[in-house]
Every structure is written in C-alpha cells, then in structure tokens.
C-alpha positions in Angstrom: 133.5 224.2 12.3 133.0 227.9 12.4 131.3 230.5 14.2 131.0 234.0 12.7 130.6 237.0 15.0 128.5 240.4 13.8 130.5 242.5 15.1 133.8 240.2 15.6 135.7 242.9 17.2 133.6 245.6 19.2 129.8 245.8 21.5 129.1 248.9 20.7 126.5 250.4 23.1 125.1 254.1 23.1 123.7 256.7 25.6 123.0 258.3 27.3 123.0 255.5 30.1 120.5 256.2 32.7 118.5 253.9 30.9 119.1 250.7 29.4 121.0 250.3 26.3 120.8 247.5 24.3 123.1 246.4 21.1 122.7 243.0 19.3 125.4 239.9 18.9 124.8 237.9 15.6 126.0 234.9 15.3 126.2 233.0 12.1 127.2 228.7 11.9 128.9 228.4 8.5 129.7 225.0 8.6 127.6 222.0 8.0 127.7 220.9 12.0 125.5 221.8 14.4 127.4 223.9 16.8 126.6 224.8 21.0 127.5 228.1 21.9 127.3 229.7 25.4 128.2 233.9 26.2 130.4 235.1 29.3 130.9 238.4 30.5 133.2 239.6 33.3 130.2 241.9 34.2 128.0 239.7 34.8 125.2 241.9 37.1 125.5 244.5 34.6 124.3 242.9 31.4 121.8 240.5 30.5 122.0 238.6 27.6 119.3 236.8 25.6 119.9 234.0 25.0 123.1 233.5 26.7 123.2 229.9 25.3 122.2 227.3 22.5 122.9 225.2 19.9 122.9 226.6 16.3 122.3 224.5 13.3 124.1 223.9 10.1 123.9 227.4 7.8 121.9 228.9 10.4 122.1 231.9 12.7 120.9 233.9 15.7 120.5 237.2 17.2 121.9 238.0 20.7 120.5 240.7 22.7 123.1 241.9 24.8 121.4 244.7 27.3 123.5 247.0 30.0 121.9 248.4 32.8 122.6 251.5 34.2 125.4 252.5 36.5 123.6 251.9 40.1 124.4 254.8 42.4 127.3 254.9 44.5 129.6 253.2 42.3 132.7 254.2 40.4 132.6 253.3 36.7 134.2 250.0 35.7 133.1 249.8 32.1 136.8 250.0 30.7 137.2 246.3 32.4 133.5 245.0 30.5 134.8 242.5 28.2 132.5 239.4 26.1 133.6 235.7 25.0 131.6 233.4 23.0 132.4 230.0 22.8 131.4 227.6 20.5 132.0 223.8 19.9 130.7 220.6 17.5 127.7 219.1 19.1 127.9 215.0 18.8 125.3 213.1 16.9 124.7 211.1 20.2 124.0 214.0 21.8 119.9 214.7 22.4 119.7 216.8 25.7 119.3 220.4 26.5 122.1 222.6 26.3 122.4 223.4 30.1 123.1 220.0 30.7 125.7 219.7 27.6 128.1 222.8 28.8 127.8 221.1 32.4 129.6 218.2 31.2 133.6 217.4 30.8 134.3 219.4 27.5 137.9 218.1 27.5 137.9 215.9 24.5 135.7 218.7 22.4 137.8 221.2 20.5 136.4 224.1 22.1 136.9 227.4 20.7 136.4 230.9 21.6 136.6 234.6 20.6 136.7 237.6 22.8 134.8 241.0 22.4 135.1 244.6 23.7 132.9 246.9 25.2 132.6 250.5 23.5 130.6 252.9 25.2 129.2 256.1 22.4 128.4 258.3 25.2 127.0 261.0 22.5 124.3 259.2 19.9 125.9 261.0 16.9 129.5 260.5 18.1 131.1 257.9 15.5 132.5 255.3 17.2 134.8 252.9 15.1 134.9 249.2 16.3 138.1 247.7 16.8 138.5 244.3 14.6 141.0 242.6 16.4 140.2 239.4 18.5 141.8 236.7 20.5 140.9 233.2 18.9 141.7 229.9 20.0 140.4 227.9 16.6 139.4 229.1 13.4 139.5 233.1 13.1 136.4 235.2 12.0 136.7 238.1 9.6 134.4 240.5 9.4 134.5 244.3 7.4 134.1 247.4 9.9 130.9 248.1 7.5 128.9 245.1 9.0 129.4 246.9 12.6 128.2 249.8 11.6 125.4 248.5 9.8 124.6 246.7 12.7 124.7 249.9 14.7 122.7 251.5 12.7 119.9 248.9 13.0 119.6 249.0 16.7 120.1 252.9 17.0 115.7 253.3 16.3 115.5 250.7 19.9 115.6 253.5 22.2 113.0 255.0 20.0 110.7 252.2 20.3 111.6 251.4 24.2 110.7 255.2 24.6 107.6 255.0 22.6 106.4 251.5 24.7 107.1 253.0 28.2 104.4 256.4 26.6 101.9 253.4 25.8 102.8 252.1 28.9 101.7 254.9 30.8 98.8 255.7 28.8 97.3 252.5 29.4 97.7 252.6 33.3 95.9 255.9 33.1 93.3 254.5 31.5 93.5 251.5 34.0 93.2 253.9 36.6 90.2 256.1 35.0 88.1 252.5 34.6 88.6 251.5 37.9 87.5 254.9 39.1 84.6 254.7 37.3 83.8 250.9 38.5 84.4 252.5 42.5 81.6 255.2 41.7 79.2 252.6 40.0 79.9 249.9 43.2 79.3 253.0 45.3 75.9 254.0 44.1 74.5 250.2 43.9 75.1 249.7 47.2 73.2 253.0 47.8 70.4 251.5 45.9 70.8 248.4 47.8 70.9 249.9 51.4 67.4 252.0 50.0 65.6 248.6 48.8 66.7 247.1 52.2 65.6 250.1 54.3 62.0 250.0 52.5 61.7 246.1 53.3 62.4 246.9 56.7 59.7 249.6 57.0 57.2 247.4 55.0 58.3 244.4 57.4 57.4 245.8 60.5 54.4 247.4 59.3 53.2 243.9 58.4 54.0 243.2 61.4 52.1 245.5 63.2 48.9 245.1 61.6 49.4 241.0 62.4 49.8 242.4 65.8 46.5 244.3 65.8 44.6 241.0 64.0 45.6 239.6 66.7 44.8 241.6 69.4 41.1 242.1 68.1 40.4 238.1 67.7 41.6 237.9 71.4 39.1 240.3 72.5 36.2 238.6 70.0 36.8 235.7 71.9 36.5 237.2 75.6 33.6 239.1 74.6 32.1 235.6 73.4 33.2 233.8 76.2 31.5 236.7 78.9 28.0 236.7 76.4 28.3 232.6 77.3 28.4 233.4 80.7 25.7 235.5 80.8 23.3 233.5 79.4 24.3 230.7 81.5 23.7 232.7 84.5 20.0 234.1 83.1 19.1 230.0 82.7 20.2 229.2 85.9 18.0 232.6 87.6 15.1 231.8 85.7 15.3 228.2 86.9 15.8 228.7 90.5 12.5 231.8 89.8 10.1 229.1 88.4 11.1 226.7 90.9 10.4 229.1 93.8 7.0 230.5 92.3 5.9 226.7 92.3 6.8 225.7 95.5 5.0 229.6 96.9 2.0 228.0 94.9 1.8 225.0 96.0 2.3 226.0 99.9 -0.4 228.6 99.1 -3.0 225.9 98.1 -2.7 223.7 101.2 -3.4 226.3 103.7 -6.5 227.6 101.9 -7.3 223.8 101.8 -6.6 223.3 105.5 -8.4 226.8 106.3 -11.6 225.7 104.6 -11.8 222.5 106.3 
C-alpha cells in the first residue's frame, strides 16, 4: 500500500496574493489496492481544496487543486503556521459506500498512514523557490526528485494567465449582456408606444360609432312621433267630418218638415 505525493515535500504557491493562487497536489496509488485518501489543513478558511477526499484505484492517480485565498483585511499574516496532511489507507473488499461515510467510521483496525506538507509562499513570480523534501511519515515513505516539483510548478505557473484571461471574457460578456438588454428596454418601450397609439384610435373610432348609433337613434324616435301625430290627425279629420255630415242631415231634414207644415 502506497501513496506517492507530487510534490512530497513542499505547496508551492505564487503571487502576488490579492487574488487567488492556486497550485496542484498529485497523488499517484502504486500498489495494486484501492486506497481512500482524505486532505487536512490547519487553515482550513483559507484554502479550498478539490477534491479534499476519495478513493483512488490500483495504478491510478489524481490531481488536487489546492486554492488560497487572499489575506482578508485586518488580519496579521499566519501563513508560516499553513501546513497540509494527506492520509491514505486500504479500502476493504466489503466495503461499497461513499467515502464520507467510510472516513466517518472507527479507522482503528486500518493501518492508516499519513504524510505532512509545507506551505511555501513565492511572493515574486520569477523568484526560485526550492521545495523542501523532507516529510513526516507514519507508514511507507514517498521519494520524490526536487525536479518533479518544479515541473509541477512550472505547469501551473500559465493558471493565473488563464484565470486573468476568463475574468476579461467574463467582463466582456456582461457588457454585451448589458448592451442586449438595453436594446430589448428601447424595443419594449416603443411597442407599447405603438400599442397605447392602436388603443387611442380604437377609442376615437369607438365612440364615434357610438355617436352615430346615438343619432340613428334619435331620428327613428322622432319618425315615430311624427307618425304617431299624422295618426292623430287623420283621426280627428274622420271624426269632424262625421259629426259635419251628421249635422247637415239633421239641418235638412228639420228644414223639410217646416216647409211641409208651412204648406199645409
């Protein structure tokens, strides 16, 4: 059962550290067991680490990013005290659950083993900084050549590059965010003009429609009296010519009896 460290010795991490600075933690599973390994730090709100813990198959490896965050105001500088252990152990046959639940249990009658790192802070990008090699173990001991930590340097040295170069897309892309919602405000703006226009003529077309019911209206009403009043009229005309003929009859026939009785 063995665990190799890249680097074994030294976590190298370089500035300038107003920003975060990030350095990465290989870790290599020589032997032909699967293995469970979990990452401490005696800082913890100062790093994160991903993935802090796992299991790691026979022959296999994996790649820890190990990122610091910058020194919040107000407080004095502890990195001299930042310090790393891994430990690793032989993961059971029997064993099929995840590997939170596996480092909760009693460990006692696992050989668990562990190897401490050191935090080294380049404060100046092209300062050399050479990583110290010795380590505590409990268990097997890890060798590794000063060359793999500076290889390993070297590799992550172009990350502030790209974190620099994602926060300029970054930024680009909320300007652009910002000019297309912009535009979208101005385009809302001038359809509800066009909207409050279509209404307005409805309006104006509504109550002339309106009006001109209104004068329909008012004419048919005064059809219909003047109707009603011809109606009347005639009416009364019948009813004077009646009463006319009737009194010219009754004149006549009075008329006849006294030229009868004035005769006789």
């Amino acid at each position: 059962m063995t665990l190799e460290l890249i680097p074994n010795g030294d976590l190298i991490f370089k500035g300038p550290f107003t920003a975060v600075s990030t350095t990465t933690l290989k870790l290599s599973n020589s032997g032909n067991e699967r293995l469970a390994y979990k990452i401490k730090t005696t800082a913890p709100k100062r790093y994160c680490v991903k993935p802090n813990s796992g299991f790691l198959d026979a022959n296999a490896t994996a790649n820890i990013q190990v990122m610091l965050q910058p020194q919040p105001a107000g407080q004095s500088d502890d990195r001299s005290k930042h310090k790393f252990m891994v430990q690793w152990v032989a993961v059971p046959n029997s064993y099929s659950d995840d590997v939170e639940n596996f480092w909760k249990q009693d460990l006692k009658s696992l050989n668990v083993q562990d190897s401490k790192l050191k935090c080294v802070f380049a404060e100046d990008q092209s300062a050399a900084v050479v990583p110290n090699d010795s380590t505590d173990h409990r268990g097997s001991e890890t060798n590794t050549t000063r060359t793999d930590a500076s290889d390993d340097l070297n590799k992550s040295r172009p990350r502030q590059q790209d974190i620099e170069r994602l926060k300029s897309e970054n930024d680009l892309l909320k300007e652009k965010l910002k000019q297309a919602e912009g535009g979208l405000r101005q385009r809302t703006t001038g359809g509800n003009s066009a909207v409050d226009r279509s209404k307005s003529s409805q309006h104006q077309n509504a109550i002339k429609i309106n009006n001109i019911l209104t004068q329909k209206k008012t004419n048919t009403h005064n059809l219909l009296h003047t109707h009603t009043q011809r109606k009347i009229n005639v009416r009364l005309l019948s009813s004077f010519s009646g009463v006319c003929y009737m009194t010219r009859t009754t004149f006549l026939r009075k008329t006849m009896c006294a030229m009868s009785t004035f005769y006789l």
